[in-house]
N, C-alpha and C positions, 0 to 999 in steps of 0.2 A: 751936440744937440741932446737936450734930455729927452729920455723916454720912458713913458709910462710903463709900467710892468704891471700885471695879474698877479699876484700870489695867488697859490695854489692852495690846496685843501680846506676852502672856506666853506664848504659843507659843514652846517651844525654845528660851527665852532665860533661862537660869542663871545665877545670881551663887554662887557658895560665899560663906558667913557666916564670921564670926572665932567661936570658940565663949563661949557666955554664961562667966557666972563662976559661976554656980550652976547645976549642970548637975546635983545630984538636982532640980531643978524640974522639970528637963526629962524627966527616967527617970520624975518619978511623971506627968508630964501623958503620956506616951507609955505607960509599962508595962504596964497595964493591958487595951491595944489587940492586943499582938502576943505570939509567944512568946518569950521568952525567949533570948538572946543575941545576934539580931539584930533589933531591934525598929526598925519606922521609925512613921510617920507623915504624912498629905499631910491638909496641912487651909490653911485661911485664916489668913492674917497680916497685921496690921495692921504699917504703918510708921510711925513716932517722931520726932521730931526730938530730939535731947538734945545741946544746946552743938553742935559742931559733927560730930557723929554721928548714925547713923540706925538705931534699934534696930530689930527684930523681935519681935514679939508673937504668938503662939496665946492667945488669951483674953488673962490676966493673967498667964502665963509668957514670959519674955524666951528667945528660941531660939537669939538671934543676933546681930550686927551685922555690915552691910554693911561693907568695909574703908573705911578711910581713902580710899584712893584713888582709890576706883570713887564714893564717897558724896557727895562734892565735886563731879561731876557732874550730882546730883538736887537737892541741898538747894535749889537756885534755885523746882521744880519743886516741891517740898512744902512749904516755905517759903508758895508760891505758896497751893495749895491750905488750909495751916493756918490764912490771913485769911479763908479765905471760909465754917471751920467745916467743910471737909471731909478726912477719913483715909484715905490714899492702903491700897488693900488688895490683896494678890497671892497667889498659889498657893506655900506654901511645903513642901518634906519632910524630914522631921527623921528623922533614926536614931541610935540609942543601940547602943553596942557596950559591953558591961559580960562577956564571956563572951572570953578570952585568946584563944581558937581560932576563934572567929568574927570578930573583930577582925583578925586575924593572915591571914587569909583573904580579908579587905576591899580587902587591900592598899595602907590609910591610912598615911601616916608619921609613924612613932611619934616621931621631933624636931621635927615639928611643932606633935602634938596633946599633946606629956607624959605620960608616962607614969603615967596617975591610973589608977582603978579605973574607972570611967568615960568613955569618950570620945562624943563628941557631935559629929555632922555636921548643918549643915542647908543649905540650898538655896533662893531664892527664884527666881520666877519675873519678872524686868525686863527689857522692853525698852529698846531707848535712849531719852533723856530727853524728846526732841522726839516720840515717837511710845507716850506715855501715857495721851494725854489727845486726844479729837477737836479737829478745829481748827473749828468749825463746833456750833451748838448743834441739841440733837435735834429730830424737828420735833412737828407738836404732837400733841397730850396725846391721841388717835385712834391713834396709832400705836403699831406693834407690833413691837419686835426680834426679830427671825430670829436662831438657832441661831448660833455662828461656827461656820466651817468651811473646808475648803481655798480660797485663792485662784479666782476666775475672770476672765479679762483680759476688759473690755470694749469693745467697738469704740466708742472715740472719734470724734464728731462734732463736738465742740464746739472751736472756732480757738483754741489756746495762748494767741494771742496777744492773746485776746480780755478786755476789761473783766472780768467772772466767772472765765475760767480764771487770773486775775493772781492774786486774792483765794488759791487752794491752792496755789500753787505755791510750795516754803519753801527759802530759801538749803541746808537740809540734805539736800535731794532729794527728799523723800518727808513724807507727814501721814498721817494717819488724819481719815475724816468721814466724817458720819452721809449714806447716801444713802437714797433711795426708791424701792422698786419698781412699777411700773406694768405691767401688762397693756397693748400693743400692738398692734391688727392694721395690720398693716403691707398698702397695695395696690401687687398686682404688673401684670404688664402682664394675665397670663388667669386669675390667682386670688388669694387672700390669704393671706397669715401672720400669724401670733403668736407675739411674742415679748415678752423683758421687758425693758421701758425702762426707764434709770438716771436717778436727777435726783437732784443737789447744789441745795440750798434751792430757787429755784426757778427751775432751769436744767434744762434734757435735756442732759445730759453723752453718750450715747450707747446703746445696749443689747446686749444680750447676744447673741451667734450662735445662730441656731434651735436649733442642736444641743442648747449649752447652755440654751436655754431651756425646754428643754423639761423639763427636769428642776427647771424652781423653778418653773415656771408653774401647777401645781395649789396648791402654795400661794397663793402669791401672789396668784390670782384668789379662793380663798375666803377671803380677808383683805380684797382689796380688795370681795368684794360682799355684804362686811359689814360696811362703811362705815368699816375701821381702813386704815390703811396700814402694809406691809408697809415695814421699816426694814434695813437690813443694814448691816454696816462695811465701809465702802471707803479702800483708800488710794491718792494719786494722787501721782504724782510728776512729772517734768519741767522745761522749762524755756517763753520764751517762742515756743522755734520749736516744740516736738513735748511730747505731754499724753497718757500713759498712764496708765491705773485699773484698778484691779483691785476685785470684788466679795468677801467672804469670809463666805460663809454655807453653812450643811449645802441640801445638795438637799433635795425633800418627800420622796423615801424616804430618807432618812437622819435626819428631825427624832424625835425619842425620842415614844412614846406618852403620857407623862406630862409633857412639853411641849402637845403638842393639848390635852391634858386642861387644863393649868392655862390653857392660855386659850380655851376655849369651844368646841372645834373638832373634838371626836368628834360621830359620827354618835349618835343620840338610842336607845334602847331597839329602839326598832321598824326600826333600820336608815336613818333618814332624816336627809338632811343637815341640818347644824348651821343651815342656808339653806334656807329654803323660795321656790325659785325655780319658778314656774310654768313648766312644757313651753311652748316654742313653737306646739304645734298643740293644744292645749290652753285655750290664752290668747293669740288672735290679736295683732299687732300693731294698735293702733287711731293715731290720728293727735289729738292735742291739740285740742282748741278753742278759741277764741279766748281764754276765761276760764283753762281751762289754761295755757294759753301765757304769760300775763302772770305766773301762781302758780309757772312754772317746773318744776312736776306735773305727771306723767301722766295726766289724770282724776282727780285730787282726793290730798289729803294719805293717805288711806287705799288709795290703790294699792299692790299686793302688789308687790317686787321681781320682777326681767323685766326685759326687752328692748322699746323703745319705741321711736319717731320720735325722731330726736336732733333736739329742739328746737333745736339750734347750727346744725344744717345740715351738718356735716361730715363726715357718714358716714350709713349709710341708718337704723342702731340704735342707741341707746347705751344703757346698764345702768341700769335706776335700782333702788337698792339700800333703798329704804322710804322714804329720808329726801330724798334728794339725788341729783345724778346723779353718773355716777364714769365713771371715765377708759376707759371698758371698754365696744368699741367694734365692729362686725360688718356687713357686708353685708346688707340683709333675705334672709332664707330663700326658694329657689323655689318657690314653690307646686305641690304633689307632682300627677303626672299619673293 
């Protein structure tokens, strides 16, 4: 079965197309949409391979082809992807100019496009060839990709020079791969923090500055204590001496309302989280029994999500989210005077 693929880092990154050869297809799959004399279009394009060109697609209408020159850098790349049953898919916008004074106005060059009744522009959205496709496969099937959005640089911990940092780092300077966000408290010398730690499969690559953290952190924890993990795109670049990354996902205020929605994530009718986490003074902390302990449960498979004894021993609570325990980690609470 084919399947549609996304390419990746189509932020900003334009190619002008040669225009089709039947360019009423194009006015009637567009005309319909806009008014009259400047009409465009921004939808999905499927990529082609045909001999050694790479067409453009809106549905079953051709909009475009990439030039000669520029296509010959990809064909290796969707070549690639056409073995394995997948159709490379990007952000294209098409405009019809069919109106003399609106055309005239464009500023288009009329010895380049001919002078028909019709002219036809389109645009697709590729980045360079090495930075299409993640270098690294997504992790598993519990996880959830985050929103893309502006760059965030993460503070690197993890040695260049190390066995794992070898594995991303690409002759071209730079990949794209899938990382994971994790909830952190970090201990200080007189108190603690949270923040959001990075991990490339299953490495701690580094985490984000409080600052920043704090702004992906309400996501992120109610992703994470609801036993999905929270995914983002990252790209890293470098060499063996020094290993910078960047995160690129929308903040929690910034993620659209009909995202939460499509994955489970608004509050219910009554105002209550999509998470039924028990208050801490509400639902003491209790400490595992012996039989607990070996089940890896907090008093039995039917314990409510909460904050427990971190059976690990590595911090005084960790989360356990109904099923399992999760990476999400706290001080015990003082007990109030």
């Amino acid at each position: 079965m084919v399947e549609q693929v996304d390419l990746w880092g189509q932020v900003g990154a334009y190619v002008p197309l040669e225009p089709p050869a039947d360019k009423s297809a194009v006015k009637t799959l567009v005309g319909a949409l806009t008014p009259q004399g400047r009409e465009q279009l921004r939808a999905d394009a499927t990529l082609h391979i045909d001999g050694d060109r790479i067409r453009a697609d809106v549905g079953t209408t051709t909009v475009g082809w990439v030039p000669a020159d520029v296509a010959r850098g990809y064909l290796h790349v969707f070549r690639a992807m056409t073995t394995v049953q997948q159709v490379p898919r990007v952000t294209a916008q098409v405009r019809i100019y069919d109106n003399q004074d609106a055309w005239e106005d464009s500023g288009l060059d009329v010895d380049a496009l001919g002078r028909d009744s019709i002219w036809v522009t389109a645009y697709i959205s590729l980045a360079e060839p090495h930075l299409l496709r993640p270098i690294n496969a997504r992790p598993n099937h519990r996880s959830v990709e985050l929103p893309e959005g502006r760059k965030q640089k993460v503070a690197v911990t993890v040695a260049a020079g190390g066995a794992q940092a070898r594995a991303w780092i690409r002759p071209e300077g730079a990949a794209w791969v899938y990382c994971s966000l994790q909830p952190l408290t970090e201990k200080l010398a007189r108190s603690t923090r949270e923040v959001v730690q990075v991990w490339i499969d299953e490495t701690a690559v580094g985490s984000l500055t409080p600052a920043m953290s704090k702004n992906f952190l309400p996501l992120v924890r109610l992703l994470s204590d609801s036993g999905r993990v929270p995914v983002a795109r990252g790209i890293v670049k470098g060499n063996h001496l020094q290993l910078e990354m960047s995160v690129a996902a929308l903040k929690a205020s910034e993620v659209p309302q009909s995202w939460l929605r499509d994955n489970d994530l608004e509050p219910s009718a009554d105002g209550r989280s999509p998470l039924v986490v028990p208050d801490a003074t509400d639902d003491p902390i209790e400490s595992p029994t012996t039989e607990d302990a070996i089940a890896g449960t907090p008093g039995g498979e039917s314990r409510a999500p909460g904050f427990y004894a971190d059976p690990d021993g590595m911090a005084d609570e960790r989360f356990w989210d109904g099923f399992e325990w999760t990476t999400r980690i706290r001080m015990r609470p003082k007990p109030s005077r």
